[in-house]
N, C-alpha and C positions, 0 to 999 in steps of 0.2 A: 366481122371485120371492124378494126378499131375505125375512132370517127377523124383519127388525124396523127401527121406521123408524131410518136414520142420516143424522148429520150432518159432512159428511166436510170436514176442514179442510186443504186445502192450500197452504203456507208457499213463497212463492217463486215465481218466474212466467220463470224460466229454461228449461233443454232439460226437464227432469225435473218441474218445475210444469205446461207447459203442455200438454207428452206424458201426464202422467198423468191430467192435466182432461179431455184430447181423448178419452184413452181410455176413461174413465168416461162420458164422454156417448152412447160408440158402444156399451158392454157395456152399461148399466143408463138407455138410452132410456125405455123404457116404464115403469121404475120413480121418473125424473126428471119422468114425464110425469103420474104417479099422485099425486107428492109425497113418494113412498116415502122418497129420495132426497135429500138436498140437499148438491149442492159449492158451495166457495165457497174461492174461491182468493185469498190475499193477497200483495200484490207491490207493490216499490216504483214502478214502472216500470208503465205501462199496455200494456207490449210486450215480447215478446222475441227478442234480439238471437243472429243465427248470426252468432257469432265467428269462423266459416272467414273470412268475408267481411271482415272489416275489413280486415285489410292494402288488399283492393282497392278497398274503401272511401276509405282513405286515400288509394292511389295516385290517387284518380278515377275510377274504371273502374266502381264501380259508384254509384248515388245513397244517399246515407243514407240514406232513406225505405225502400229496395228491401232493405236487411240486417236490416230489423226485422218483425216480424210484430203483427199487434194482437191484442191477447189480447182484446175486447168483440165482435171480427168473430166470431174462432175458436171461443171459450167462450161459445157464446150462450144454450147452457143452463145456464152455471153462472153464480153472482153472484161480483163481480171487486170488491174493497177494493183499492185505490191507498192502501198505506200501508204500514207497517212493524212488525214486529213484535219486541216488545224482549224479552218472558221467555215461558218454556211452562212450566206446569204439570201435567204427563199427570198424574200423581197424581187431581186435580182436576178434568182432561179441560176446563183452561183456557187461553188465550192474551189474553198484553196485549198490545195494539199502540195504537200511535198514527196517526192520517190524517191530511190536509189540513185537515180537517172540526174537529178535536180541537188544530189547532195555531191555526186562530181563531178558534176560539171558548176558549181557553184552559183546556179543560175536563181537560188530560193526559192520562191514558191512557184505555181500555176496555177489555173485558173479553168474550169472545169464546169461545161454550161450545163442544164438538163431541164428537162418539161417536169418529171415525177420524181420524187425523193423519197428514198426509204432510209431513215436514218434510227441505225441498230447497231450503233457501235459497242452494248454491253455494259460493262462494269468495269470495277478496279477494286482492289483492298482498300478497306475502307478502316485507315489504320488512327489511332488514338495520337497525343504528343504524350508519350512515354517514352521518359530517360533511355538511353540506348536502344529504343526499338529501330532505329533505320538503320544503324551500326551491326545488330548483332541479330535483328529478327529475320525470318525465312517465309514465304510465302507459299500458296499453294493452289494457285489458280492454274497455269501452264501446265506444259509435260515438261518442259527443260525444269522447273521449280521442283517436279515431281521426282524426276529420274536426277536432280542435283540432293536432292533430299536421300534418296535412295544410298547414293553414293557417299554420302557427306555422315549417314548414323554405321552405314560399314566402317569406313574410315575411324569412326570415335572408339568404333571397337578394335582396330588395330592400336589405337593411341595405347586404348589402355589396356590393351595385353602387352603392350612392349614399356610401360613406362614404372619408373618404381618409386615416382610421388608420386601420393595416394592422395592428394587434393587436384591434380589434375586427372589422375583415374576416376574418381567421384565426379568432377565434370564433367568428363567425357562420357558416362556412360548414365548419366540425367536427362531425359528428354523432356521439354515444358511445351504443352500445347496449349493455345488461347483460343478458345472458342468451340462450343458444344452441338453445332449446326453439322449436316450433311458432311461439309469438309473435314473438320476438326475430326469430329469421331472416326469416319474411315480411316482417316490416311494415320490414325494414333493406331488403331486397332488394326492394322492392315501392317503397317511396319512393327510391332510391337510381335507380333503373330511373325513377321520375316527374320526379326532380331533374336526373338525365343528361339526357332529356329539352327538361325548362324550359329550360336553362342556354343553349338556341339563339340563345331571346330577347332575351337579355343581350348586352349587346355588349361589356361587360369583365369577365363572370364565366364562366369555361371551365369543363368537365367536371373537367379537370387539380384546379383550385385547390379543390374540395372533398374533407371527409376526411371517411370515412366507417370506425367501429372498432366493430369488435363485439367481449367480452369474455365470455369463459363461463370461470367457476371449474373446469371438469371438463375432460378430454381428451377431447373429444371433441362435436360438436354435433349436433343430431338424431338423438338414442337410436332414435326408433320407427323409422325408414328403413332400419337396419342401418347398422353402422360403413362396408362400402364404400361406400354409397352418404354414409354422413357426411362421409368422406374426399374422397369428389368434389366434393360441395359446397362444402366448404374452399378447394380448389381453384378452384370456380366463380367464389367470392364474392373473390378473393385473384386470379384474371385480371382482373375488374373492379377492382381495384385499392383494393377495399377491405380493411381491414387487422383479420385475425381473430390476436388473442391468445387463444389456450387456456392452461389450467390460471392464470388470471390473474384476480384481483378487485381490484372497484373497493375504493379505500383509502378515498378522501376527493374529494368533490365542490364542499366551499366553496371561496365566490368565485369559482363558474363557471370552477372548475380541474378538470379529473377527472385524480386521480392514483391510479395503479393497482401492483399488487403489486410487480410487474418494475419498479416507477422510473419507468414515462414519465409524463408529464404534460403534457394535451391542456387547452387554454383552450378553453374551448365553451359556446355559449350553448344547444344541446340534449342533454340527454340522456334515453334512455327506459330505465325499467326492467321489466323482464319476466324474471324472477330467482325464476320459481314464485310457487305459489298455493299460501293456505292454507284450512283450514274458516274457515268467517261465522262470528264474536264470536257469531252468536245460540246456536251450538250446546254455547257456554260458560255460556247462561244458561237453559240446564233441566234439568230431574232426569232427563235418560236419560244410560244408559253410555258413556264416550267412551274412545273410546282413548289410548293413549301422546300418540300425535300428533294428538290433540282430533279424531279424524274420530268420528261416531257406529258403535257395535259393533252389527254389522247380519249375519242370516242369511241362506245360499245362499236363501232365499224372500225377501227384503227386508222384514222384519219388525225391528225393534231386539230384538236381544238384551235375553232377559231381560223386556220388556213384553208386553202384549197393545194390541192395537190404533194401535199407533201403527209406521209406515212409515218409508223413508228410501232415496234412490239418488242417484246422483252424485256429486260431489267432496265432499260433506262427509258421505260412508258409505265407512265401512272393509267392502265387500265382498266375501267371502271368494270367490277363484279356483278352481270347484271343477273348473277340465280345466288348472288345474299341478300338475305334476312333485311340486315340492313341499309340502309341506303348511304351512299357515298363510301363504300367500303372498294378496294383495290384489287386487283389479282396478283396473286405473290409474284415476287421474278426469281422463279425456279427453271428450270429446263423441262418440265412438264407440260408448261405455259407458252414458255418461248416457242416448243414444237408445234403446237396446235392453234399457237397465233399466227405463225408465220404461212403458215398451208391457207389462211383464211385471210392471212395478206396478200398472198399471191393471187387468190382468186376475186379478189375485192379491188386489184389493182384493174384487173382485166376486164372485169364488170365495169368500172368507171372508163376506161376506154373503149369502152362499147357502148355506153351509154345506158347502161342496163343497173339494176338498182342492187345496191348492196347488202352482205347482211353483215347480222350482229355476230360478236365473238362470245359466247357462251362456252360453260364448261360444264361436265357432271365429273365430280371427282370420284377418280378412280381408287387412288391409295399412294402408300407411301412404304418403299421396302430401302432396308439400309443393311451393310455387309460390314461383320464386325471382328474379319478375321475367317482363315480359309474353314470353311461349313459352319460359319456362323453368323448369323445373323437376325433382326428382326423386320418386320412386316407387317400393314394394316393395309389390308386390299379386298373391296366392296365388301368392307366392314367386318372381315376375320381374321382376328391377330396370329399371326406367325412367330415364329420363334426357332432357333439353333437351324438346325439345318433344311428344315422345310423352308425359312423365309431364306436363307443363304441362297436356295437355288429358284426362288423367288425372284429375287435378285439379278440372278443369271440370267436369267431365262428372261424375264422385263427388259435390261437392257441389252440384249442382244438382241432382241425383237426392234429395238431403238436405234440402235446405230446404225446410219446410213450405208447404203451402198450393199448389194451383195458380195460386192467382193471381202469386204471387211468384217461381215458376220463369220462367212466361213474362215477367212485367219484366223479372226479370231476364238472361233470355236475351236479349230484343230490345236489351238496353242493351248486353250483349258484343255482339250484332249491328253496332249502330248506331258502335260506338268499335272495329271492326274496317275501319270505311268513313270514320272521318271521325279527327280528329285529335285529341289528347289536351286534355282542358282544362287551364290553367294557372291559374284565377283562384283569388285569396284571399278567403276571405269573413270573416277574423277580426272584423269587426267584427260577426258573428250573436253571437257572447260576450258583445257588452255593447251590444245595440241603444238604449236608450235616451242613450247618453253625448252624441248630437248634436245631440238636443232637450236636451238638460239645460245644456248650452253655450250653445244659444242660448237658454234660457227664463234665463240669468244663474246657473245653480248651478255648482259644483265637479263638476269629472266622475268619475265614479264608479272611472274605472280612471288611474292616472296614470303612464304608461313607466317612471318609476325605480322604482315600488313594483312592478312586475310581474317576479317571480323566473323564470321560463321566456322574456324574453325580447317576449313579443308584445306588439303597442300597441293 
């Protein structure tokens, strides 16, 4: 029985939001059921999104609907705010945020009291000042970014089977990726593997006339795999004829030019950046400790340094590694992390309402698999490197063990079922970005999206 009633506020509806809601409904049941107890999770998003999945998202293989999870299903005992929260006061054991509710009715913000905080609002693109990058680059955290991206390299391949300048067909079918991490690589090699593909369709756009570059400022791509398995990858992605430049950044991207350290210069109407993550701007607007690199200073128990009651796990908690080597070393903010911190904050939340002693967040690392295009991929999992199709379904199999909820493994199983027996889809749906432009055409207005004002390219 907890030692008093609390009211527990959790920021964010990501791995670490919803992990820790779920987990508090299954440790403090009967005290949620007494009133003891109240969660109450705020996010801007009514869902959260397993980001393994988008590459496949993108490529088609899985359905958007089937990469996201509903937080109203999951959290049925906690209360769910769809909204956003802009400053914390722990001092004051306060939060503003704003809703749907508060933007019309023009009323600003509110005001939002709580005994416990868990504040896990995540990351953001952590993007460079490069010429044209906010104008013309593409991101890839989301699923709308993911399934916009989907839409948006079909699209280039209609430009340029129908167009008969060949400086905007050279554009259009140039694809420039920035950054060699988890994101980057899948979602190059996952669309690149959907576009080889499409390209059947076409009866004057071949495999050949597409360019496909990916650019990583370091030597070297996918750190977590191990270098030989990075090495091979290089090698994977560089037979398919896609062209990896290491140790190279983007210079300048105006005027749908990407021109990069080494001199070349690629005309292209896509480019996506995935160039690292940083902590959420929220964690810049409260009174707890941050670090150097603005992550919140957080204990081997996931408490914030220095406070009482107030939490933190994930990519925006500098949490100390306490099985490395060396000392003052961090645990990465990957979704490996996020999962198995969040299960160890929900029970550490409850232990502290009970008055019972907490533990530490240790890890033993398991491995690391990445998918590089359908039965391809690589893998380092307790300590056996995988490769082509043994690590592809590796892969599979990892995170489908991972994604929440039974009801979402099995969609999503039957759906790699179903697209192992039947053939890939090709269709574009760009026009779900601006559904109404075609009644607004015929009811006599101006349409809302007009081809020349569109910086990425789509119509």
């Amino acid at each position: 029985m907890v030692k008093e009633r609390a009211r527990i506020l959790v920021v964010g509806g990501g791995y670490v939001g919803m992990y820790t809601a779920l987990r508090l409904q299954r440790k403090l049941k009967r005290e949620l059921k007494r009133g003891e107890v109240e969660v109450t999770v705020v996010t801007p998003d009514p869902y959260m999104t397993y980001q393994p999945f988008l590459p496949e998202a993108a490529a088609g293989s899985i359905s958007p609907r089937h990469v996201v999870v509903p937080l109203r299903r999951v959290l049925d005992r906690c209360r769910l705010v769809v909204g956003e929260v802009r400053s914390i006061d722990h001092a004051g054991r306060t939060a503003t945020l704003t809703t749907l509710a508060t933007e019309e009715e023009g009323t600003g913000t509110e005001q939002l009291s709580y005994d416990e905080l868990v504040l896990a609002p995540g990351s953001v693109s952590r993007t460079l000042p490069v010429p044209g990058l906010a104008e013309h680059g593409i991101g890839f955290k989301t699923v709308e970014e993911a399934i916009g991206l989907r839409n948006h390299v079909i699209e280039q391949m209609d430009i340029a089977s129908a167009t008969r300048d060949p400086a905007i067909r050279d554009a259009a079918l140039t694809f420039v990726f920035v950054g060699g991490g988890y994101a980057g690589v899948e979602a190059l090699a996952e669309l690149e593997d959907m576009a080889r593909y499409t390209a059947r369709y076409y009866h004057n756009v071949r495999r050949e006339d597409m360019k496909w570059i990916l650019v990583e400022a370091s030597d070297r791509i996918l750190p977590e795999v191990g270098e030989e398995m990075g090495r091979y990858t290089v090698t994977e992605l560089r037979r398919r004829n896609i062209d990896v430049r290491l140790s190279t950044r983007l210079e300048t991207c105006a005027d749908r030019i990407a021109v990069l350290s080494d001199g070349a210069r690629f005309p292209t109407r896509t480019l996506v950046w995935t160039a690292g993550v940083k902590p959420h701007p929220l964690v810049a607007a409260t009174d707890l400790p941050r670090t150097d690199r603005g992550r919140l200073k957080c204990t081997p128990e996931l408490t914030i340094e220095g406070t009482t009651r107030a939490w933190a796990a994930g990519d925006a908690a500098a949490v100390p590694d306490v099985t490395a080597a060396e000392p003052g070393r961090e645990t990465a903010p990957n979704a490996q992390h996020a999962l198995r911190q969040a299960k160890l904050l929900g029970d550490n939340i409850a232990h502290a309402l009970r008055g019972e002693p907490l533990e530490t967040y240790s890890h033993k690392y398991v491995g690391s698999v990445a998918s590089l295009g359908l039965h391809k991929g690589v893998a380092h999992v307790y300590g056996r490197k995988l490769k082509g199709y043994p690590a592809w379904f590796m892969h599979r199999v990892y995170h489908l063990s991972r994604v929440p909820t039974f009801n979402r493994k099995a969609r999503v199983l039957a759906e790699w079922t179903l697209s192992g027996l039947f053939k890939r889809e090709i269709v574009s749906l760009g026009s779900l970005e601006h559904p109404r432009a075609e009644f607004e055409l015929a009811a006599g207005g101006k349409p809302p999206h007009e081809p020349n004002d569109d910086s990425k390219g789509s119509s």
